[in-house]
Backbone bond lengths (Angstrom), bond angles and torsions (degrees), N, CA, C in turn:
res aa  C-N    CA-C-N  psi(-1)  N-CA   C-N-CA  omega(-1)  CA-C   N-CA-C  phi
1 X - - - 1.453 - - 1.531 108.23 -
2 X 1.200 115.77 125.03 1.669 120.30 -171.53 1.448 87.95 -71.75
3 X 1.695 105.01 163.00 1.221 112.11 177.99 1.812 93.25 -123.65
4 X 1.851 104.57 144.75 1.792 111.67 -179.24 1.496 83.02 -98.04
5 X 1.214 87.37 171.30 1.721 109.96 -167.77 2.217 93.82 -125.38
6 X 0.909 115.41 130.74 1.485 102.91 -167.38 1.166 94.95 -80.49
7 X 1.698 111.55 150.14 1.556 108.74 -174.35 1.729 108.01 -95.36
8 X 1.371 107.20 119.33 1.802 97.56 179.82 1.763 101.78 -61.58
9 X 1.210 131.39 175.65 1.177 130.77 -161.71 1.662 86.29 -132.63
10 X 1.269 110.70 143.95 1.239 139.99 -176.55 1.563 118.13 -48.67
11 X 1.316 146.70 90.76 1.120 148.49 145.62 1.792 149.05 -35.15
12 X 0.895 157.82 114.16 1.008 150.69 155.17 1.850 120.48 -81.66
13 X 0.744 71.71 108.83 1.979 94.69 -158.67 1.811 102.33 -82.58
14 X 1.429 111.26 0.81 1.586 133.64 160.28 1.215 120.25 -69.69
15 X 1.046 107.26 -48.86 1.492 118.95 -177.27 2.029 115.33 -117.46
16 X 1.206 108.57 49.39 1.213 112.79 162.20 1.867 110.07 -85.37
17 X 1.606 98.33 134.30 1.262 84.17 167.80 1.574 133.76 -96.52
18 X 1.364 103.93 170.05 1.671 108.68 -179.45 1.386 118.72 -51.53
19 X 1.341 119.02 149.72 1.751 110.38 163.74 1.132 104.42 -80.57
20 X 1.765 106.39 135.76 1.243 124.14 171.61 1.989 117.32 -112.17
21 X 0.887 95.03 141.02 1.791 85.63 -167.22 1.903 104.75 -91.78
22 X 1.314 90.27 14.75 1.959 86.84 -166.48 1.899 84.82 -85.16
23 X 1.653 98.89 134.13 1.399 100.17 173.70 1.774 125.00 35.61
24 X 1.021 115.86 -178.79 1.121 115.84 172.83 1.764 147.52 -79.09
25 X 1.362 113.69 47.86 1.314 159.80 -142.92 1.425 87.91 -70.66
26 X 1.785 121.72 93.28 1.257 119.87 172.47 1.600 130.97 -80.16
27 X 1.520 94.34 -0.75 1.311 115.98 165.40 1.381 110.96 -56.58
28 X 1.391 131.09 -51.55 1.329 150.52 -146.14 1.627 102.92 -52.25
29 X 1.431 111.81 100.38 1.656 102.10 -174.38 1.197 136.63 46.93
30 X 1.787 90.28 41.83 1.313 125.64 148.27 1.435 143.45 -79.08
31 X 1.136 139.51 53.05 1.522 152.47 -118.96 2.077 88.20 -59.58
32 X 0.991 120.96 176.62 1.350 111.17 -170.66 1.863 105.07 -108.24
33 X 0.981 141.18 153.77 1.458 136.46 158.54 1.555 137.46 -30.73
34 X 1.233 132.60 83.00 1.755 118.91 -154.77 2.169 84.55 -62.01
35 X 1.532 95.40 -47.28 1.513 64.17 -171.21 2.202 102.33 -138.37
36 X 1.423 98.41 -150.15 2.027 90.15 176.34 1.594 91.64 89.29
37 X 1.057 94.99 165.01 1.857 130.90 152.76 1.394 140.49 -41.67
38 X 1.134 147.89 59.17 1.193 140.90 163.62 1.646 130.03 -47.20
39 X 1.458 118.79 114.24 1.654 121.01 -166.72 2.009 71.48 -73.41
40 X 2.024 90.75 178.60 1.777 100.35 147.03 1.380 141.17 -40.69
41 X 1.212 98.64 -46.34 1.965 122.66 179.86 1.302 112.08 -42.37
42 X 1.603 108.83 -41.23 1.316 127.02 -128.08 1.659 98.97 -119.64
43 X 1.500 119.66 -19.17 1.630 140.70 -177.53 1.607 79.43 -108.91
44 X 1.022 153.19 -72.17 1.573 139.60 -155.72 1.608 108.90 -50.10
45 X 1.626 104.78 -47.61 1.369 102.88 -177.86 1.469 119.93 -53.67
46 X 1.241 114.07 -11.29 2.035 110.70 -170.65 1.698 91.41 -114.60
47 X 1.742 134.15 -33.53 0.887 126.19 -144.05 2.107 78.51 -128.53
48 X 1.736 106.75 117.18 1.082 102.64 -159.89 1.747 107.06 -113.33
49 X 1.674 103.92 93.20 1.005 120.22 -156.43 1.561 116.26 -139.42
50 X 0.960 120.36 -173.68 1.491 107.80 167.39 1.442 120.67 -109.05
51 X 1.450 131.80 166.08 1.285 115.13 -174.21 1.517 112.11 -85.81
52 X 1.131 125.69 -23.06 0.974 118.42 141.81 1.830 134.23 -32.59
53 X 1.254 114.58 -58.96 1.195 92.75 -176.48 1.336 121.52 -83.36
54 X 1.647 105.29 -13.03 1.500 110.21 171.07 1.370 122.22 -60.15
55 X 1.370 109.32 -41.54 1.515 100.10 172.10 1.616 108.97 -63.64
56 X 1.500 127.73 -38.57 1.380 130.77 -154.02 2.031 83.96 -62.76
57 X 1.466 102.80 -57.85 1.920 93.46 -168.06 1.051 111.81 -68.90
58 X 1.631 136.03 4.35 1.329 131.19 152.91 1.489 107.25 -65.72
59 X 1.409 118.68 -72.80 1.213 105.77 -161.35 1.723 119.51 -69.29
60 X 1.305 113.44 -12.32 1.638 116.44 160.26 1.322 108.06 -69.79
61 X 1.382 138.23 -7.88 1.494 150.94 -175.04 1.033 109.23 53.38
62 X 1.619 128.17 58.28 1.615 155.70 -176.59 1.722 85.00 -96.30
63 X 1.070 117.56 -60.19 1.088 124.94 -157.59 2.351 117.25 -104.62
64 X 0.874 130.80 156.90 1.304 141.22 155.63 1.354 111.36 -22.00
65 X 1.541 110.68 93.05 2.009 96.29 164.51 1.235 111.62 -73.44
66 X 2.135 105.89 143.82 1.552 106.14 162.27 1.193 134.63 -63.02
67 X 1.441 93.48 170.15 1.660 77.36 157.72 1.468 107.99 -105.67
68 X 1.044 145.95 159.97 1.654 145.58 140.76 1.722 118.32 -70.17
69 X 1.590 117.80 120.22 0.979 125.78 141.53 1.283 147.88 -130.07
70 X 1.619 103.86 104.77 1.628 109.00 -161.29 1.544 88.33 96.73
71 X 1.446 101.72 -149.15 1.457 125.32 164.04 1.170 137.98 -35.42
72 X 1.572 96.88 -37.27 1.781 134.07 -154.23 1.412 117.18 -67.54
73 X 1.171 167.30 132.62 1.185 140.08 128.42 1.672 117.36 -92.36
74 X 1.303 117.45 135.35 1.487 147.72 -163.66 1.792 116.79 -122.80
75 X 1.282 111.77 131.68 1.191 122.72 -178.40 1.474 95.13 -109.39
76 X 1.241 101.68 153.29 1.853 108.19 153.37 1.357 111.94 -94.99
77 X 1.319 90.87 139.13 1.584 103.63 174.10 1.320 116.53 -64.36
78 X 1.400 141.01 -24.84 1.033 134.29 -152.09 1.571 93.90 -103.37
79 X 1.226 118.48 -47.23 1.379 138.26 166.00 2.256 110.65 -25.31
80 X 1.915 88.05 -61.19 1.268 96.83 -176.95 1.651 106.83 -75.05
81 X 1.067 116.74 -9.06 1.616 98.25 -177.77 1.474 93.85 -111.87
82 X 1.299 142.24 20.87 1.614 135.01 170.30 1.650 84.65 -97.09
83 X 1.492 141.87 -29.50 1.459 168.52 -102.73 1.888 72.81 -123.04
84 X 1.730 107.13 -93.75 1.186 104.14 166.96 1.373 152.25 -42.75
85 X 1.270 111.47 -19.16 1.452 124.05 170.99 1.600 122.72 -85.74
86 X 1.571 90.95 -14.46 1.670 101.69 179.88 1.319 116.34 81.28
87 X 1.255 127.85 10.90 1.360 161.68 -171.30 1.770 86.32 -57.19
88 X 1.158 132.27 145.35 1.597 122.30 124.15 1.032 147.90 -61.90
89 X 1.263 125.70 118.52 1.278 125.48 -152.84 1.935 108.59 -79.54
């Protein structure tokens, strides 16, 4: 039986953020996604906001529309860090 090797997923080691000591901040030297899916949880932790307003600058299109799958809603990573960079989307 061959054995898979798990694939680590691609980093940008630019944009890791700082440790922060406020609460338990899982962001904290968390390098950010080069690429894949981001749930909410997972875009709040780099973009420090409420979910509330994150959805509100999505749907004013301030922000990255998801996509929906199934149930799910999903950001792109690449999307959310052009988002952070101030990039145009």
């Amino acid at each position: 039986m061959p054995t898979t090797q798990a694939q680590t997923p691609k980093v940008n080691h630019a944009l890791v953020i700082q440790s922060v000591t406020i609460g338990e901040n899982k962001a904290a030297l968390m390098p950010f996604p080069e690429e894949g899916l981001m749930k909410v949880k997972d875009v709040l932790m780099y973009i420090r906001v409420s979910k509330a307003t994150w959805f509100d600058w999505v749907k004013r299109g301030i922000a990255p529309q998801p996509r929906k799958i199934g149930f799910n809603t999903f950001w792109d990573a690449q999307a959310v860090r052009q988002f952070i960079k101030g990039e145009v989307q």
